[in-house]
N, C-alpha and C positions, 0 to 999 in steps of 0.2 A: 597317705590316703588310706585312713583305713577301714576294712572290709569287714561287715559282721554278721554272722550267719547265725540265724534262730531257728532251730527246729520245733516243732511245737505237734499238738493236734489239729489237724483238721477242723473245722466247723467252727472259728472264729469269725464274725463277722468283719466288717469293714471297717468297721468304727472302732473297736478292738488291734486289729490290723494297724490305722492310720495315727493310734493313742502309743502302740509299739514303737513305729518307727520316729516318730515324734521322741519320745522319752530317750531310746536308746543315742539317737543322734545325738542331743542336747548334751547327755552324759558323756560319751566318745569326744566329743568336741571339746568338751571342758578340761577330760583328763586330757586327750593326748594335747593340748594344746592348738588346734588346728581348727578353718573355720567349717562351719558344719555344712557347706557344700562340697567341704571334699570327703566325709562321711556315706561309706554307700551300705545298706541295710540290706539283706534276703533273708526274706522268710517260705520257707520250705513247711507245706504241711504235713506234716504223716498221717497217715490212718493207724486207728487202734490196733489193727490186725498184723501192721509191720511194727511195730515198738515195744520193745522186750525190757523186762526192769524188776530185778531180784528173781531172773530169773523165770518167770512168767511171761507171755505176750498179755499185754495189760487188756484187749477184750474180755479175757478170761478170766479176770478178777472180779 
């Protein structure tokens, strides 16, 4: 059963959201061989202000 976890930005809509977990599942399913109910998806927002990359919090960019 396997688990996959997306961190992203914040402020994606829903339709964004349900095109995500759509895709990833499809792809999981196909490699690991498994049917895609037993595929479970979380996506985790972050805010700009917690997510740091080369060294910068990326608001700051």
């Amino acid at each position: 059963m396997p688990v996959v976890t997306v961190n992203w930005w914040s402020g994606v809509d829903g339709t964004g959201r349900r095109e995500l977990v759509e895709e990833v599942t499809r792809t999981v399913s196909r490699i690991a061989e498994c049917p895609e109910a037993a595929v479970t998806v979380l996506i985790q927002d972050v805010e700009r202000s917690h997510w740091g990359s080369g060294g910068e919090v990326v608001e700051d960019r």
